[in-house]
C-alpha positions in Angstrom: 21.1 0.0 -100.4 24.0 -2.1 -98.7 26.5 0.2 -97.3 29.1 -2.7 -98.9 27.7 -2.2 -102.3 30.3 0.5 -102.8 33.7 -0.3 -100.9 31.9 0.2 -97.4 30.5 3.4 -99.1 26.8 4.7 -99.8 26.0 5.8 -103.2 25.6 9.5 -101.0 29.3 9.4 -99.8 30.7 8.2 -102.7 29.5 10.9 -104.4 30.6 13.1 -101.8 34.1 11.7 -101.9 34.0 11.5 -105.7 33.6 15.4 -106.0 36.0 16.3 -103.4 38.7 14.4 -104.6 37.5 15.5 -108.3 37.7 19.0 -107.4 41.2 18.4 -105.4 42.6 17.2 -108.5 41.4 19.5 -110.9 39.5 17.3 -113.0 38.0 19.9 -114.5 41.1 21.1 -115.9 42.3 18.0 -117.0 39.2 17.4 -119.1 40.5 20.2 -120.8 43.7 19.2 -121.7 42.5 16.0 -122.9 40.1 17.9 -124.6 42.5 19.2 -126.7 44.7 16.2 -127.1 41.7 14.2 -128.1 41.4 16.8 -130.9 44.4 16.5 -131.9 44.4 12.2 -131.8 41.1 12.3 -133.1 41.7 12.3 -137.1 45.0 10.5 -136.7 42.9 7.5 -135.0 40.3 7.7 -137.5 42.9 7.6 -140.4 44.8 4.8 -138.9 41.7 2.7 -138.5 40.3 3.5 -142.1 43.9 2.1 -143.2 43.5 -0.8 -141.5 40.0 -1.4 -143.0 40.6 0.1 -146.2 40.1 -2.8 -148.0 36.4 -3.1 -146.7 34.1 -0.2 -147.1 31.5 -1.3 -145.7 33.3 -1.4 -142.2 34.9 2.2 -142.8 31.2 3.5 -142.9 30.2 1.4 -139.6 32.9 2.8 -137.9 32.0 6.4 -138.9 28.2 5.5 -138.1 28.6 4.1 -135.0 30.5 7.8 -134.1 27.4 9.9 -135.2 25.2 7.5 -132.8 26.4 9.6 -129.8 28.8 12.7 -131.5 26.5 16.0 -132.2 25.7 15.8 -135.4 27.4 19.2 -136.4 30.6 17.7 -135.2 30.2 14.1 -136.8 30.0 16.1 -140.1 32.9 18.0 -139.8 34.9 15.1 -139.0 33.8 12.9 -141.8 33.9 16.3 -144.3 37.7 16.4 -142.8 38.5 13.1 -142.6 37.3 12.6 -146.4 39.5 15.3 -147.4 42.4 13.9 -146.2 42.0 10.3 -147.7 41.6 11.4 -150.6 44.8 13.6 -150.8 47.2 10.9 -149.0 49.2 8.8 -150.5 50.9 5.4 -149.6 49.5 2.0 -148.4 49.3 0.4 -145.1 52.6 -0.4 -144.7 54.3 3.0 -145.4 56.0 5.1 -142.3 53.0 7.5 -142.8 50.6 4.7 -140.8 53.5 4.9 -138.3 53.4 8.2 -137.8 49.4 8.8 -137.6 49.7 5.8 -135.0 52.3 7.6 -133.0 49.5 10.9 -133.1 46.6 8.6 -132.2 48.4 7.3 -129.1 49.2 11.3 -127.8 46.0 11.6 -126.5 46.0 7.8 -125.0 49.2 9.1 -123.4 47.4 12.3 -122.4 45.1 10.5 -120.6 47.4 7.8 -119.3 48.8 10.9 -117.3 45.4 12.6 -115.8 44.4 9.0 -114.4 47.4 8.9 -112.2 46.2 12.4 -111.0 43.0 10.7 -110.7 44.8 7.5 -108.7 46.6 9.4 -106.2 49.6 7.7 -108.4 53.1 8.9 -109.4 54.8 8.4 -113.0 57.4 6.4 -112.1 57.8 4.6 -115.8 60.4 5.6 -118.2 59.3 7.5 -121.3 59.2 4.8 -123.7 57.3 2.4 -121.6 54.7 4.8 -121.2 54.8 5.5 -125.1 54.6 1.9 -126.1 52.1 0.9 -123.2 49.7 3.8 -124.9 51.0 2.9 -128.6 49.7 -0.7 -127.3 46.3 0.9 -125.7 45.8 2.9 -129.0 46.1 -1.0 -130.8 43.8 -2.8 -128.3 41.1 -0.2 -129.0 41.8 0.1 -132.5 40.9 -4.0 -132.6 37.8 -3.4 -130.5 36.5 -0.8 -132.8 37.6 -2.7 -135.9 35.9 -5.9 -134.5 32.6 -4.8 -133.5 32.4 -3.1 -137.0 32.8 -6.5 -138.8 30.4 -8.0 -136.3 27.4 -5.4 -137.4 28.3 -5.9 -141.2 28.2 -9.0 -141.0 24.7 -9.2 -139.1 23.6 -7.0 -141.7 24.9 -8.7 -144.6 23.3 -12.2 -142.9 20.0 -10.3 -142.8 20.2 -9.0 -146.7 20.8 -12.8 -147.6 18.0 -13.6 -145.3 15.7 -11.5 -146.8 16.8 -12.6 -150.2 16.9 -16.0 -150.7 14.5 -17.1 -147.4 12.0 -13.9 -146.7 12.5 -14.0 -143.1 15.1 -11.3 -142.9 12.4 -9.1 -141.3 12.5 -10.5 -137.9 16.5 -10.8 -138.2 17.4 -7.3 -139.7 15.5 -6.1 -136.3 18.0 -8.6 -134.1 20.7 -7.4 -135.9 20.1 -3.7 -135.0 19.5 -4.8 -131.5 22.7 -6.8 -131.8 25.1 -3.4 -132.8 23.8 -1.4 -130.1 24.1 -4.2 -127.6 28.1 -4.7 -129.6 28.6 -1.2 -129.2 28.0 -1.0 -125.8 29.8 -3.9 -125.0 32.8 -2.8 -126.5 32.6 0.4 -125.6 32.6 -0.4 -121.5 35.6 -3.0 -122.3 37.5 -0.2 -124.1 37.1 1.9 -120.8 37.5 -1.1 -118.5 41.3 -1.5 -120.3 41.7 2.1 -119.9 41.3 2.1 -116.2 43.5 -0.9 -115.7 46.2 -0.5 -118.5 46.4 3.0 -118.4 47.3 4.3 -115.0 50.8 3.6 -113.4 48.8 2.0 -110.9 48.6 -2.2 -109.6 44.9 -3.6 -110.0 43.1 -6.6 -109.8 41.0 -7.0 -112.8 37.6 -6.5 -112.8 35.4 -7.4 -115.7 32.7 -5.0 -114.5 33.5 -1.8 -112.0 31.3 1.2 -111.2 33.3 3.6 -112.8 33.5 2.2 -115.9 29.5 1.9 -115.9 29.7 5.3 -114.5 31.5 6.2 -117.9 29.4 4.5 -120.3 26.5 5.6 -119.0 27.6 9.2 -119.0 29.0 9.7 -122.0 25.9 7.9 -123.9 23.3 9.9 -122.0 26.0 13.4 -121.7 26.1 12.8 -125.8 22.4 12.7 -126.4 21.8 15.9 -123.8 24.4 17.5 -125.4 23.1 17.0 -128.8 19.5 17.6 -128.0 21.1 21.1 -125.8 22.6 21.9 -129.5 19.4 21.4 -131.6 17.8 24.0 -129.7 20.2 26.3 -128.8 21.4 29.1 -130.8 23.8 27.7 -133.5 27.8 28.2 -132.3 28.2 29.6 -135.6 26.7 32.9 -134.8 29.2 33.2 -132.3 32.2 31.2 -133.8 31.5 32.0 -137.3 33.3 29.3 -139.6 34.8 27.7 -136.4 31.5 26.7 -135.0 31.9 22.8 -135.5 35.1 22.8 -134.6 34.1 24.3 -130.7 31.1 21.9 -130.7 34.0 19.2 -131.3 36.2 20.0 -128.5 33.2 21.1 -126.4 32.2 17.4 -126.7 35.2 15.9 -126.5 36.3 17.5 -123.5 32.8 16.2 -121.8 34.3 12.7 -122.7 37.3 13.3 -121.2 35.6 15.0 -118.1 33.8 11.3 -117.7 36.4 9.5 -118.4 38.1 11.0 -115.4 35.1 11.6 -113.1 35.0 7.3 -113.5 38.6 6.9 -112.8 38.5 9.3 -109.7 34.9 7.1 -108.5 37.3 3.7 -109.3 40.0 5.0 -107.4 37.5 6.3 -104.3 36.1 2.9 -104.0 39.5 0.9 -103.5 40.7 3.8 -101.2 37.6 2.6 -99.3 37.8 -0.9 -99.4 41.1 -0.9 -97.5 42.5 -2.3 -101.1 45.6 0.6 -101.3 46.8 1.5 -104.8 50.4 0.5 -105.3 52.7 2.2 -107.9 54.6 0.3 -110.0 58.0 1.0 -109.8 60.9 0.3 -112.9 62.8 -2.7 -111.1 58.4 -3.7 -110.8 58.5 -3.9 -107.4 55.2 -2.1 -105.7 55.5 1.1 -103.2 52.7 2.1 -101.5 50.8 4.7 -102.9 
């Protein structure tokens, strides 16, 4: 392997870097604070997307599938049992200050990990609050559309493969395709969710890259960490003998802080890379001028 395939860096001493630094900056830690601000983002995101599709079922019930693909399934239940409860006991439409609100929610734990990447980045906070409220409010949106979209996509491969299958008899061969086609979608849109992250979320100035080693890092993890993780829960003694009741909720946070653990493990691999490419990360000040990091 090319000493230049990784910033002048082997894969060896990347990974060397990549857990030193990791360690210096208490990723570990961090995961757990995001952790628990995904938990508490979690439903609010969920309810604020379901409002935005609300008119259209069938995408409400991708959205939620596409979650159980790679949550423990344990977990995925309790979120849909919970998430179930509280539709049906709201009130309002879309346009009501409540969707405000839950958008506000969703964004905390954007915000939350707005702040662990510029641990991750070696970079200082130098942006007022409300720019860094509205630039996760506006993260929180861009994801939201991404999810939303590649929802529509599958139901509507699906839908094409019904009327396939109906009216032509050839939906066999397409009704494969399309299946292929949402894992392929939901891949796709999951490394460009992260890939925004990365570039949008830390207070940091970046060329963007379409495809960076970190954000495949992430992907990769958190599909094959998910399926592990699940497969670790199917044969492990339940969490409810030890948590009782409050079983599915630690398998929830357990997961999520895994996510947020990758998510920062690829920014800190990002960030190791430019450091080694002689490419410096600037901070980008109020007046948006850039200081050396």
């Amino acid at each position: 392997m090319s000493n230049k395939m990784f910033g002048g860096l082997t894969l060896k001493e990347l990974a060397v870097r990549t857990w030193r630094e990791a360690n210096e900056d208490n990723v570990f830690g961090g995961a757990a604070e995001l952790g628990y601000y995904f938990m508490l983002a979690l439903f609010p995101m969920l309810i604020f997307l379901t409002s935005l599709v609300g008119f259209i079922p069938e995408v409400q019930q991708n959205i939620l599938s596409a979650l159980a693909k790679v949550a423990p399934a344990e977990a995925i239940k309790l979120v849909q049992e919970t998430l179930a409860d509280v539709i049906s006991h709201r009130s309002g439409g879309l346009l009501s200050f409540g969707i405000l609100g839950t958008l506000w929610a969703a964004s905390s734990g954007v915000e939350s990990l707005m702040g662990t990447l510029n641990i991750a980045y070696d970079a200082k906070e130098t942006r007022s609050f409300w720019k860094t409220r509205l630039a996760a409010i506006g993260l929180t949106l861009a994801l939201a559309l991404l999810v939303i979209g590649g929802a529509v996509i599958i139901m509507l491969s699906h839908k094409l493969a019904e009327w396939l299958t109906t009216h032509l008899g050839i939906g066999g061969v397409f009704s494969i395709i399309g299946s292929v086609l949402g894992y392929i979608i939901g891949l796709s849109l999951l490394f460009i969710g992260i890939e925004v992250l990365y570039y949008f979320g830390p207070n940091v100035k970046q060329k963007w890259n379409w495809i960076t080693p970190g954000a495949i890092f992430a992907v990769l993890a958190i599909i094959v960490g998910s399926l592990l993780f699940s497969l670790y829960l199917s044969i492990a003694p339940s969490n409810s003998a030890t948590y009782g009741s409050l079983g599915a909720v630690i398998t929830l946070m357990l997961w999520l802080y895994l996510i947020g653990l990758v998510l920062l493990v690829g920014g800190e691999i990002t960030s190791e890379i430019e450091h080694a490419s002689d490419k410096p990360v600037h901070e980008k000040d109020k007046g948006g001028e850039l200081q050396a990091a």
